[in-house]
C-alpha positions as CSV (number, residue, x, y, z in Angstrom):
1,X,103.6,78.2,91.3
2,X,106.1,79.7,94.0
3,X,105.2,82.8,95.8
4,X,107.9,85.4,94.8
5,X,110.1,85.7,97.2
6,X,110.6,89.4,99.2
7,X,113.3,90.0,101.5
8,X,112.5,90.1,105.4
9,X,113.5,93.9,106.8
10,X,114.7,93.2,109.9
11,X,116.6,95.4,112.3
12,X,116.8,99.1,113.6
13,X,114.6,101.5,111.8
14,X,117.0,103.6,109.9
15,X,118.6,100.1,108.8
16,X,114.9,99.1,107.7
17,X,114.4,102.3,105.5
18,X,117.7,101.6,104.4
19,X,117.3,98.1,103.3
20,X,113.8,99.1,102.2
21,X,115.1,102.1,99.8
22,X,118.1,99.7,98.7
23,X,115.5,97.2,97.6
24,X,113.3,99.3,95.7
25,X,116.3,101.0,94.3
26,X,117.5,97.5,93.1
27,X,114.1,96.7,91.5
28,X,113.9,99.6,90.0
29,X,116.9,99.4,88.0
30,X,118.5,103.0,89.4
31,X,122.2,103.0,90.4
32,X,123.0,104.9,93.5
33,X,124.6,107.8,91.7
34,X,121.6,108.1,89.8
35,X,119.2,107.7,92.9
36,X,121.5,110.2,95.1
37,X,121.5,112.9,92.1
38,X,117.6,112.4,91.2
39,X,117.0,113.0,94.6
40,X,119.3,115.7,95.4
41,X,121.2,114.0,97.3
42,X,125.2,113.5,97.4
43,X,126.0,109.6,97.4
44,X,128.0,109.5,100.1
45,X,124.5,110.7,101.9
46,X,122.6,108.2,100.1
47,X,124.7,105.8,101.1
48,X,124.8,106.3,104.7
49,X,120.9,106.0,104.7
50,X,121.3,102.9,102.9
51,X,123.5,101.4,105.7
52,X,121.2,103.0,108.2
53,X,123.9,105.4,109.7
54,X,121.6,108.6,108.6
55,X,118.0,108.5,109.4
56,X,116.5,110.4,107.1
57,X,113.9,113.2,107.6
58,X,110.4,113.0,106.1
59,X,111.2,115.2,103.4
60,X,114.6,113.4,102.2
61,X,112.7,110.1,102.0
62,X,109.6,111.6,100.3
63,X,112.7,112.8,97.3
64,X,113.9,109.5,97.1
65,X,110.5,107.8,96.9
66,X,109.0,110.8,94.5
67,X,112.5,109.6,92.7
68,X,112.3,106.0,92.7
69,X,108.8,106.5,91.6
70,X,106.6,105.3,94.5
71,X,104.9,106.6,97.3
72,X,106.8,107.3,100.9
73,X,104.1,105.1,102.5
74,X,105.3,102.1,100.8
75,X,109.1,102.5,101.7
76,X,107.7,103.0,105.2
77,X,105.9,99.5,105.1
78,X,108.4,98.0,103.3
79,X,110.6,98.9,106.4
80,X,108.2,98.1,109.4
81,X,109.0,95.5,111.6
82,X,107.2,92.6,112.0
83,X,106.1,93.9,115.8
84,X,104.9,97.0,114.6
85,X,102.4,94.8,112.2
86,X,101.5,92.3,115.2
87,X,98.2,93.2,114.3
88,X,98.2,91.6,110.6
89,X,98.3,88.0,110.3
90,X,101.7,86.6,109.3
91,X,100.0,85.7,106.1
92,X,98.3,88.8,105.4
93,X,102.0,90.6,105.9
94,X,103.7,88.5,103.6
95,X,100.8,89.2,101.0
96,X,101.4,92.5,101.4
97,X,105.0,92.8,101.0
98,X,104.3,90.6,98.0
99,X,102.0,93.4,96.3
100,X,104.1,95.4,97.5
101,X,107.0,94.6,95.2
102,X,104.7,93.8,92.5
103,X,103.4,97.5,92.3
104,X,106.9,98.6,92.4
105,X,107.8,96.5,89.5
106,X,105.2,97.3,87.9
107,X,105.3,101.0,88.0
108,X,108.9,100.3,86.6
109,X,106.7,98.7,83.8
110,X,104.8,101.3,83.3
111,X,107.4,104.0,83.0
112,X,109.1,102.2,80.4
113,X,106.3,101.5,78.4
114,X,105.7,105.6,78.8
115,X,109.3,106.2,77.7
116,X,108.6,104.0,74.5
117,X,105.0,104.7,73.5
118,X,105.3,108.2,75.0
């Protein structure tokens, strides 16, 4: 079986936390509207973060992780560089970025089931 496939965040950092928080926002299943006003955030913001125009303070990305439902540690690994991981094996980065998107799925999972069951 294929490994799934994650997207490689390349580029500046504010474009990496941008394509980072775009991704988990996508596998999430949260619109932008809904991202920008869960977090307290206008979209027009949101979106400039996104395109990594804005660099977002510590607090800003700990609302829209605390909104997407993760931790801020993962949106900042998700948007590392591969040079600041040069001391993790290629493999071991690729794993990781593979659990990763699994936990955020997951925790997608999870909610829903709470939402249902709850």
């Amino acid at each position: 079986m294929d490994a799934p496939q994650v997207s490689n965040l390349t580029g500046e950092y504010a474009l990496n936390l941008g394509l980072a928080i775009e991704e988990c926002r996508k596998l999430k299943g949260v619109n932008k509207s809904q991202l920008a006003k869960d977090a307290g955030l206008s979209l027009p913001y949101l979106s400039q973060i996104i395109k990594g125009q804005r660099e977002p303070s510590i607090s800003i990305l700990e609302k829209v992780s605390a909104s997407l439902g993760i931790p801020s540690s993962l949106l900042i690994f998700l948007a590392s560089e591969d040079s600041e991981l040069s001391a993790i094996s290629e493999e071991t980065k690729r794993e990781l970025r593979i659990i990763s998107k699994q936990l955020i799925e997951n925790s997608t999972e999870r909610a829903a089931e709470t939402k249902i069951f709850g």
